[in-house]
SETOR-541106 format. One line per 10 residues: number of its first residue (from 1); their letters; for each residue x, y, z of N, C-alpha, C, O, CB. Coordinates in pm, 1 decimal, m for minus. Glycine has a CB too. Layout:
BEGIN
NUM	a	X/Y/Z/X/Y/Z/X/Y/Z/X/Y/Z/X/Y/Z; ...
//
This chain:
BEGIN
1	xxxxxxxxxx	m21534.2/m6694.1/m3042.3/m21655.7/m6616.2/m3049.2/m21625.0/m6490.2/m3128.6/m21512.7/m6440.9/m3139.0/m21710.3/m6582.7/m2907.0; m21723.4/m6448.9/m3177.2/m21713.6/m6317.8/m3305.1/m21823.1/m6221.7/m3265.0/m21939.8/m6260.1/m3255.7/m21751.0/m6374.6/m3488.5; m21782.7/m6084.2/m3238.8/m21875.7/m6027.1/m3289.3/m21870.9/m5944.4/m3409.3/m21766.1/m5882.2/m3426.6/m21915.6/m5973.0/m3206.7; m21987.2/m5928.1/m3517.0/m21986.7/m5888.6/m3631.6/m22064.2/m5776.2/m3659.7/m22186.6/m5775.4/m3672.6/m22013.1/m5978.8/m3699.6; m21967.5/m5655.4/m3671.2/m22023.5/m5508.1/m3731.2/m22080.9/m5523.5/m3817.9/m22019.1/m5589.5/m3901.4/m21944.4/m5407.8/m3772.7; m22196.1/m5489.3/m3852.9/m22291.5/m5458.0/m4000.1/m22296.3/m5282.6/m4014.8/m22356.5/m5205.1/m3940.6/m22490.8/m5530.8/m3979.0; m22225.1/m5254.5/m4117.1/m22242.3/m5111.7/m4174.1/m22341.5/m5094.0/m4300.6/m22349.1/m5168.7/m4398.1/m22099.1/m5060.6/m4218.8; m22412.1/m4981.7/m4275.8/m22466.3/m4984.0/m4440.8/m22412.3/m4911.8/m4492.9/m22372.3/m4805.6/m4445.3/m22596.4/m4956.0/m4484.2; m22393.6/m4959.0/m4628.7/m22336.0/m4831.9/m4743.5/m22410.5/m4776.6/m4813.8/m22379.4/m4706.2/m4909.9/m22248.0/m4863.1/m4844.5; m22496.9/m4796.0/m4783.0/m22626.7/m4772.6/m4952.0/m22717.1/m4719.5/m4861.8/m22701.5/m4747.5/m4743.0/m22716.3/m4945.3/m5068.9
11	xxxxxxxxxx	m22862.2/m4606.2/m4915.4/m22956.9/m4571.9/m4857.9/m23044.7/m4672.2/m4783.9/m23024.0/m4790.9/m4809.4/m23011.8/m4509.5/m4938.2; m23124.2/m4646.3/m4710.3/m23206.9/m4758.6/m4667.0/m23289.6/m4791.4/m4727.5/m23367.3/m4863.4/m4664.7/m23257.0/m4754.7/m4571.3; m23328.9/m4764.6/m4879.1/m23461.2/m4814.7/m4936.9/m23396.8/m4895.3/m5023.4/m23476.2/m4937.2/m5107.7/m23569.3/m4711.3/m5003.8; m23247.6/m4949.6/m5044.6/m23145.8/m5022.8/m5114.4/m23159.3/m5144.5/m5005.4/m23185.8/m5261.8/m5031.3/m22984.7/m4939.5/m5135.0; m23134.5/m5087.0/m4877.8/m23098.1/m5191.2/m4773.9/m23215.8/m5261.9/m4714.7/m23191.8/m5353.7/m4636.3/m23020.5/m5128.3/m4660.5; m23360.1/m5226.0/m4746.3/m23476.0/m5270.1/m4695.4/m23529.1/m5364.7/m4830.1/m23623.4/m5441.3/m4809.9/m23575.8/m5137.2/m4643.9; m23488.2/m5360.5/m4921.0/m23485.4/m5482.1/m4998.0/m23427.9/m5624.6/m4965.2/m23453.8/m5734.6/m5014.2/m23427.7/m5447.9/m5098.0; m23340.6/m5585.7/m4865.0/m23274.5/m5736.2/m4875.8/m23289.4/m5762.0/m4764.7/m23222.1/m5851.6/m4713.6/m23129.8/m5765.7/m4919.0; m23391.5/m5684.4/m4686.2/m23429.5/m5763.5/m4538.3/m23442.2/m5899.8/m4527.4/m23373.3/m5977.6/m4461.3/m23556.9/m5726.2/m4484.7; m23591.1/m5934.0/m4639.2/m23652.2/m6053.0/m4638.3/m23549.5/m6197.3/m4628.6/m23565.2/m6291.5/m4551.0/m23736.3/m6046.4/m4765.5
21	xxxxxxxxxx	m23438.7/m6180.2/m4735.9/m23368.7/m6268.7/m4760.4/m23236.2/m6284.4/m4643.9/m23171.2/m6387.2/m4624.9/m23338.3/m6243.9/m4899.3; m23220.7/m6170.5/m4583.8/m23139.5/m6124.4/m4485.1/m23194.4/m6228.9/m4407.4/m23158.5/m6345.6/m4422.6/m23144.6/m5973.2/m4436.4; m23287.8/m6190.1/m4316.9/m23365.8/m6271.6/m4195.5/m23372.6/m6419.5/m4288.8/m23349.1/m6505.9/m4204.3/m23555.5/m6190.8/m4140.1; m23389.0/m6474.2/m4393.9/m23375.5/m6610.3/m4385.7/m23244.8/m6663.3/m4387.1/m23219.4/m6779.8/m4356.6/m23442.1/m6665.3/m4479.7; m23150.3/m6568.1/m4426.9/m23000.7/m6612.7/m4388.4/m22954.2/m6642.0/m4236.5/m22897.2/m6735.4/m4180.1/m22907.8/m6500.1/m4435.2; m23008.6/m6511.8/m4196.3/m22996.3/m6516.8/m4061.9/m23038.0/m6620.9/m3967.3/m22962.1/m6647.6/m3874.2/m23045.7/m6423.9/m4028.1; m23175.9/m6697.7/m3983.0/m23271.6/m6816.6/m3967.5/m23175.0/m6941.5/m3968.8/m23151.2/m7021.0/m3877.8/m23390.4/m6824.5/m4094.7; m23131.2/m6936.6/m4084.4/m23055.5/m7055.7/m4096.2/m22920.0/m7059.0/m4053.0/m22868.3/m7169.9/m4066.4/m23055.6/m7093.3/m4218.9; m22829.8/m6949.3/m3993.8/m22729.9/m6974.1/m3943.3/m22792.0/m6991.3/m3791.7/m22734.9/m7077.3/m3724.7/m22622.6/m6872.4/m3977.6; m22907.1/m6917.6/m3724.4/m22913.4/m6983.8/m3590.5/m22918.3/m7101.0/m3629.3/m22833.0/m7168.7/m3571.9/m23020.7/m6952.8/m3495.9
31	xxxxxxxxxx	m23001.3/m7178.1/m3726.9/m23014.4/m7301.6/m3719.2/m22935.7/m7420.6/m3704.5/m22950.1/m7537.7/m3669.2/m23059.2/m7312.1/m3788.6; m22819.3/m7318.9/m3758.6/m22664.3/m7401.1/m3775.4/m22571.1/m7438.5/m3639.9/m22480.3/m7511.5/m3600.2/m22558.0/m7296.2/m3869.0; m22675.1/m7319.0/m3595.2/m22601.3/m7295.7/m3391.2/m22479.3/m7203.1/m3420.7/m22390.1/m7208.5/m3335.9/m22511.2/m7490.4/m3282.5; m22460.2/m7120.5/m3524.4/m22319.8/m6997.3/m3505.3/m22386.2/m6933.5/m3489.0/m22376.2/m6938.3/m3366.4/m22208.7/m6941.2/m3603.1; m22491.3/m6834.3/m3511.5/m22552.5/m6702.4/m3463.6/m22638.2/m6682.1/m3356.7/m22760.2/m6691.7/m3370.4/m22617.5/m6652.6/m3552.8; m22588.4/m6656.6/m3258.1/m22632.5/m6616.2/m3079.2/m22733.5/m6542.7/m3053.4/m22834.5/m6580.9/m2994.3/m22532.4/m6534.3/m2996.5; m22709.8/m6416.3/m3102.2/m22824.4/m6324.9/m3108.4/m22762.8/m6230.6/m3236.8/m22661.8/m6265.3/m3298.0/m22857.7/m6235.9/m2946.7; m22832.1/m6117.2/m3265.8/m22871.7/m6034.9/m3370.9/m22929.2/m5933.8/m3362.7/m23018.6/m5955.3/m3280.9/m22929.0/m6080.0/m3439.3; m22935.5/m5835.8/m3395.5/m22973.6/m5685.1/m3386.7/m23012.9/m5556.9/m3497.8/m22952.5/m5577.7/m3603.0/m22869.9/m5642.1/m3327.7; m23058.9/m5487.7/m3501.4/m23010.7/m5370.8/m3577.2/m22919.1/m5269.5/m3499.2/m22904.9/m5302.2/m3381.4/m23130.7/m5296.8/m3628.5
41	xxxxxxxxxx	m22886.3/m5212.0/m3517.7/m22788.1/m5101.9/m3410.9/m22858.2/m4929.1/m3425.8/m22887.1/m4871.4/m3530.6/m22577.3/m5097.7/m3486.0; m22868.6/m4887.4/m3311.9/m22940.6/m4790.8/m3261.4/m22848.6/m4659.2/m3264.4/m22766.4/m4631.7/m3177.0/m22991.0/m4832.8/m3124.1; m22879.8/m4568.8/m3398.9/m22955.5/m4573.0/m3476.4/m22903.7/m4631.7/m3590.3/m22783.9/m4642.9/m3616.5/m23002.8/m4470.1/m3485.9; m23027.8/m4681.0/m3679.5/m23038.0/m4771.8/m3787.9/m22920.1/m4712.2/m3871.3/m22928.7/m4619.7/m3952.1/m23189.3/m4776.3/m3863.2; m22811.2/m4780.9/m3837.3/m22678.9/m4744.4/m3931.8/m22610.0/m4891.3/m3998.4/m22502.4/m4908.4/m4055.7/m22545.9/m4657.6/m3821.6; m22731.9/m4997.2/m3960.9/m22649.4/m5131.8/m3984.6/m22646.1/m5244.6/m3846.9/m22646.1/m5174.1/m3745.9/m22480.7/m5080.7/m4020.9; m22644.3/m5338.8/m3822.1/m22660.7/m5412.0/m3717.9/m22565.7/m5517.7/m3684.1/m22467.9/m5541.0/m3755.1/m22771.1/m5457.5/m3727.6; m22597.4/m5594.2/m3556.8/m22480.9/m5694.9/m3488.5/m22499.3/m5781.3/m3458.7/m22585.4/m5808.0/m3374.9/m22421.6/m5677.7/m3396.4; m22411.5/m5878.2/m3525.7/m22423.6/m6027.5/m3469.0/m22329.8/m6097.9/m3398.1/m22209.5/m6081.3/m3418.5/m22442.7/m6110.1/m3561.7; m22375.2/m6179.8/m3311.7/m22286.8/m6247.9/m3193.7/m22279.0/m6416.9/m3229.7/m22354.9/m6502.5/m3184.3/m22371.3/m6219.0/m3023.1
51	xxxxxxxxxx	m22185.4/m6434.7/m3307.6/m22161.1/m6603.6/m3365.2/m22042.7/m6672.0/m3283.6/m21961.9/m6618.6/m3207.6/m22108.1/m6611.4/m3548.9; m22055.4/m6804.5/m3320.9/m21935.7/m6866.1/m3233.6/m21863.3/m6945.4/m3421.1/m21909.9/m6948.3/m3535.0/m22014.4/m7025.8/m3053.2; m21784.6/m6975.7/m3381.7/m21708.7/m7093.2/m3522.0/m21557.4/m7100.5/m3460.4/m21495.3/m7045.7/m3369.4/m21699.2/m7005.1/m3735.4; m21534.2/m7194.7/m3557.0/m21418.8/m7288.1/m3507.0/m21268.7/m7184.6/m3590.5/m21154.4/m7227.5/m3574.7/m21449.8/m7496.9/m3584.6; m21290.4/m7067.1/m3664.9/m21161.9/m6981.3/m3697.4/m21248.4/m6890.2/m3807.6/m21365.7/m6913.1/m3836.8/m21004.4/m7080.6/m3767.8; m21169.6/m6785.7/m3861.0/m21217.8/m6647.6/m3921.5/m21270.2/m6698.6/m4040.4/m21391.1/m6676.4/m4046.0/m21103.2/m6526.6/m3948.2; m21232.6/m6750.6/m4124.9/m21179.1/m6811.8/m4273.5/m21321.8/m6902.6/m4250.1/m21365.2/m6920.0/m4364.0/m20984.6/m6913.7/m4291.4; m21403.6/m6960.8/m4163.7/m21513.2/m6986.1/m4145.9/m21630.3/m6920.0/m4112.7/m21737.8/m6978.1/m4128.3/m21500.5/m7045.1/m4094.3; m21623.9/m6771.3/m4055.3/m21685.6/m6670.9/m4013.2/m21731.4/m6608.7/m4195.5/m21839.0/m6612.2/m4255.3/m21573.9/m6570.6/m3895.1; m21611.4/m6563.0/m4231.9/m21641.0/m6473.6/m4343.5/m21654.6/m6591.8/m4434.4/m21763.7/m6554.7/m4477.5/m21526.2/m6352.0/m4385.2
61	xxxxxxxxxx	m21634.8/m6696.4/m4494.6/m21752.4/m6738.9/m4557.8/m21874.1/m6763.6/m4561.9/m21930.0/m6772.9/m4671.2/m21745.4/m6791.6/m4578.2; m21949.7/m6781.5/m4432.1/m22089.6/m6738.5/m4386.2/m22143.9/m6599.2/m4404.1/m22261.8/m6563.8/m4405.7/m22097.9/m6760.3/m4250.5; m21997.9/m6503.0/m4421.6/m22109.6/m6355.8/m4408.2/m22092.4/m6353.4/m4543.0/m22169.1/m6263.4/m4577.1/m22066.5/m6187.1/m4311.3; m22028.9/m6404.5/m4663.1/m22047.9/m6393.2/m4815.4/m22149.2/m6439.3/m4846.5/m22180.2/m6432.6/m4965.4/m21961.0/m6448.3/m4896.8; m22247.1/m6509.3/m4742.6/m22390.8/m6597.1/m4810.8/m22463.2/m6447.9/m4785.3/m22526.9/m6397.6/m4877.8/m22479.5/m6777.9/m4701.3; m22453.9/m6394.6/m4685.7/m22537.2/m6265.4/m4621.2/m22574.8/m6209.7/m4790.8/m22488.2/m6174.2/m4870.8/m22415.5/m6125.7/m4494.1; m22767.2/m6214.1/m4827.1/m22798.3/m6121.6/m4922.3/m22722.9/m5973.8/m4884.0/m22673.4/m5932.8/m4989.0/m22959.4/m6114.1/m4929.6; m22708.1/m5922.4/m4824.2/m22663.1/m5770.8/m4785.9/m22492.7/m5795.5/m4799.3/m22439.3/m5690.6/m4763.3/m22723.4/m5712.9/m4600.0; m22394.1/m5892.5/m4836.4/m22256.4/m5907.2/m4882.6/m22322.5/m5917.7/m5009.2/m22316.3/m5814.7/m5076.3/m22150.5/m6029.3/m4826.3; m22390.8/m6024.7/m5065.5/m22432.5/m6032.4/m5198.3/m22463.0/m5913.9/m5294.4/m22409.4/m5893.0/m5403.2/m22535.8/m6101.1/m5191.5
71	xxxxxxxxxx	m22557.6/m5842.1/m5234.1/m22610.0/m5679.8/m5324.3/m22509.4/m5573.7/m5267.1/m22552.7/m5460.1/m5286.1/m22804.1/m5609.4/m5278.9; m22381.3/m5576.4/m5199.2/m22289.7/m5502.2/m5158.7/m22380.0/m5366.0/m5100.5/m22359.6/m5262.6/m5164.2/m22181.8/m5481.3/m5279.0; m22482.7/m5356.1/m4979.9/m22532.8/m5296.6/m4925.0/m22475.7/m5238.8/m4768.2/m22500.3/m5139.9/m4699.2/m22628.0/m5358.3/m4941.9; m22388.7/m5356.0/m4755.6/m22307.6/m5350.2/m4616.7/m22174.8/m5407.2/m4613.1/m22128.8/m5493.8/m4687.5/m22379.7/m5421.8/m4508.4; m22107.4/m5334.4/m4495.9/m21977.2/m5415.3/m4466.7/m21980.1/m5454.1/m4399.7/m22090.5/m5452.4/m4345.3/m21876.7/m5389.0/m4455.5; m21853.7/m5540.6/m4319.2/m21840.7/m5577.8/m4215.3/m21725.7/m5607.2/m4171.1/m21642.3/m5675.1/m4231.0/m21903.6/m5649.3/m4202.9; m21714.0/m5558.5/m4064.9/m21618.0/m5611.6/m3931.3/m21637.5/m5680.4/m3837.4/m21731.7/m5684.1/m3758.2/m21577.5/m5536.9/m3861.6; m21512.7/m5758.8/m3847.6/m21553.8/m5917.4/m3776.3/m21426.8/m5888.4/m3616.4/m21306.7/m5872.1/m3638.1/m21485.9/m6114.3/m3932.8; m21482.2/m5887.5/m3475.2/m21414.3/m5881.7/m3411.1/m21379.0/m6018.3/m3319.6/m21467.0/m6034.2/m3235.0/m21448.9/m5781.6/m3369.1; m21258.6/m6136.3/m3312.3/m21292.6/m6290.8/m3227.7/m21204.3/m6218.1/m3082.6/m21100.3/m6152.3/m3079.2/m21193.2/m6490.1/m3323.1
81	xxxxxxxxxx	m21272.2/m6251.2/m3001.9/m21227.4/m6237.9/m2856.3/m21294.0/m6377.3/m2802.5/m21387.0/m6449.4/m2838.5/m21288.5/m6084.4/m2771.5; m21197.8/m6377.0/m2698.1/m21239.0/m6514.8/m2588.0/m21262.3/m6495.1/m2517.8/m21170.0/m6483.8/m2437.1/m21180.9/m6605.5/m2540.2; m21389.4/m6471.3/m2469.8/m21457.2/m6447.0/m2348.7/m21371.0/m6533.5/m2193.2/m21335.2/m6647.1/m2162.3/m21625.2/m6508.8/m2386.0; m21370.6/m6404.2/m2136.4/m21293.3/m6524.3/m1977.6/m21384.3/m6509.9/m1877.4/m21350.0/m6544.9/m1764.4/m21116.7/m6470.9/m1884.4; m21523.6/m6453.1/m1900.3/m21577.7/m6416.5/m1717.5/m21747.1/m6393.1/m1845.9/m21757.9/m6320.1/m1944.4/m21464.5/m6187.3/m1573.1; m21847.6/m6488.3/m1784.4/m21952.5/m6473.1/m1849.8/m22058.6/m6515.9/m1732.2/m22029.6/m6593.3/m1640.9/m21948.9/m6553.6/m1986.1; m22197.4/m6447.4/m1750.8/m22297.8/m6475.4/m1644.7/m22347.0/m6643.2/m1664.6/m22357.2/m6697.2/m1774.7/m22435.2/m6358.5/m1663.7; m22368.7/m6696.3/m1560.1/m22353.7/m6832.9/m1534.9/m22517.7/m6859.7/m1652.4/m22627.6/m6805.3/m1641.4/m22353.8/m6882.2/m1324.2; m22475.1/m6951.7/m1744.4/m22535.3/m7045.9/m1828.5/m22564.4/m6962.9/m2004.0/m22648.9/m6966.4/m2093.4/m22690.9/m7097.1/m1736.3; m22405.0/m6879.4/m1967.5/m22389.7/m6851.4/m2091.6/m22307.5/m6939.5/m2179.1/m22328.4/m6932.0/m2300.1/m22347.5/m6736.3/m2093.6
91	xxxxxxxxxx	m22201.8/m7035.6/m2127.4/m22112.9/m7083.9/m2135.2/m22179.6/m7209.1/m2264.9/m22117.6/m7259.9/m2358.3/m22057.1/m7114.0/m1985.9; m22314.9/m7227.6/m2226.7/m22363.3/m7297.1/m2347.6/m22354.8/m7265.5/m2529.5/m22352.0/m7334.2/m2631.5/m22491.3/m7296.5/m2312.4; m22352.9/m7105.8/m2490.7/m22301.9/m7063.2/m2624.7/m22210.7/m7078.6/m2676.4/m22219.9/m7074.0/m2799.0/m22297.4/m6974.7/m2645.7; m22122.1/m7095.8/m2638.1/m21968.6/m7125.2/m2630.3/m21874.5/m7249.2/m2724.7/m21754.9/m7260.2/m2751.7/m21954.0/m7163.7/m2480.1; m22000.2/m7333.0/m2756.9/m21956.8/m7465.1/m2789.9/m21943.6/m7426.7/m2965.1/m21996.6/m7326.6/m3013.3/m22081.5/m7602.6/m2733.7; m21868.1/m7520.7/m3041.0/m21857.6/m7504.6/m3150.5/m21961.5/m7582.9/m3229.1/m21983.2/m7701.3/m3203.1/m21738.1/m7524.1/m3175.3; m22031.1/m7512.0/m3333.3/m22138.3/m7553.3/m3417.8/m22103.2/m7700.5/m3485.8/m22011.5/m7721.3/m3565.2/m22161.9/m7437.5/m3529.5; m22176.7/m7775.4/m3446.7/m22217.6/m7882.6/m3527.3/m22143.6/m7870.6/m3672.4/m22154.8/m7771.3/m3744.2/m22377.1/m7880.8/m3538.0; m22056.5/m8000.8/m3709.3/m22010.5/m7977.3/m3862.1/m21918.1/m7890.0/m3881.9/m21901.9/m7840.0/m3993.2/m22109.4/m7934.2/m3949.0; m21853.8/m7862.5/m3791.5/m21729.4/m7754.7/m3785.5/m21571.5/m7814.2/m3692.5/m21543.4/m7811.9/m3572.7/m21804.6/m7599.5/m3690.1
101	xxxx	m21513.4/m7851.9/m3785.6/m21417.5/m7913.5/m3705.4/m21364.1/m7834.1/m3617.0/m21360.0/m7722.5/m3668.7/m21323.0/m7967.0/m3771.2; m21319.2/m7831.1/m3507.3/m21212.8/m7727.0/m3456.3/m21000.7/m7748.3/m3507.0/m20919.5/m7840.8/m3502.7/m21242.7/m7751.0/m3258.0; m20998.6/m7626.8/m3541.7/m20863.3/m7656.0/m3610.8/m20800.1/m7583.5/m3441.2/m20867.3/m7534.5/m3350.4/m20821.1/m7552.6/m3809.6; m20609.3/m7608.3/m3453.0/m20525.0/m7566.3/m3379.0/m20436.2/m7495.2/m3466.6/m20336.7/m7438.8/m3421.0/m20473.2/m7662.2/m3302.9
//
């Protein structure tokens, strides 16, 4: 499991351009089943996402599709921890996305 810092680097009238395409990136990785939930971060300094994948090297090629990696508007930090203690019927999140082998 990952969670993923979104920083902005650029003003927000740079970074409100690439909303539109943002949210359909975003669309289609829930669709993929890696992105959990999603956010902006309070205050609007950039936002967070909660993905699952099978290793890093699979994480950050998904955030190079991100329009906002594309127009270099944001960074990111990618943090993987393994959850050991979660509220009961979270554990569904947990599973690895469809089409993603799991490596050792």
């Amino acid at each position: 499991m990952y969670i993923i810092l979104i920083k902005y680097i650029k003003p927000l009238v740079e970074v409100d351009q690439c909303i539109p395409p943002h949210l359909e990136f975003l669309d289609a990785q829930y669709q993929k089943g890696v992105f959990i939930a999603s956010g902006a971060r309070v205050p609007r300094t950039g936002g967070v996402i909660l993905a699952v994948g099978n290793n890093r090297a699979t994480i950050d090629d998904i955030l190079k599709q991100d329009p906002f990696y594309i127009a270099k508007v944001a960074e990111y930090e990618v943090i993987e921890f393994s959850p050991s203690k979660m509220k009961q019927g979270f554990e569904q999140f947990l599973s690895i996305p469809q089409g993603q082998a799991k490596t050792h």
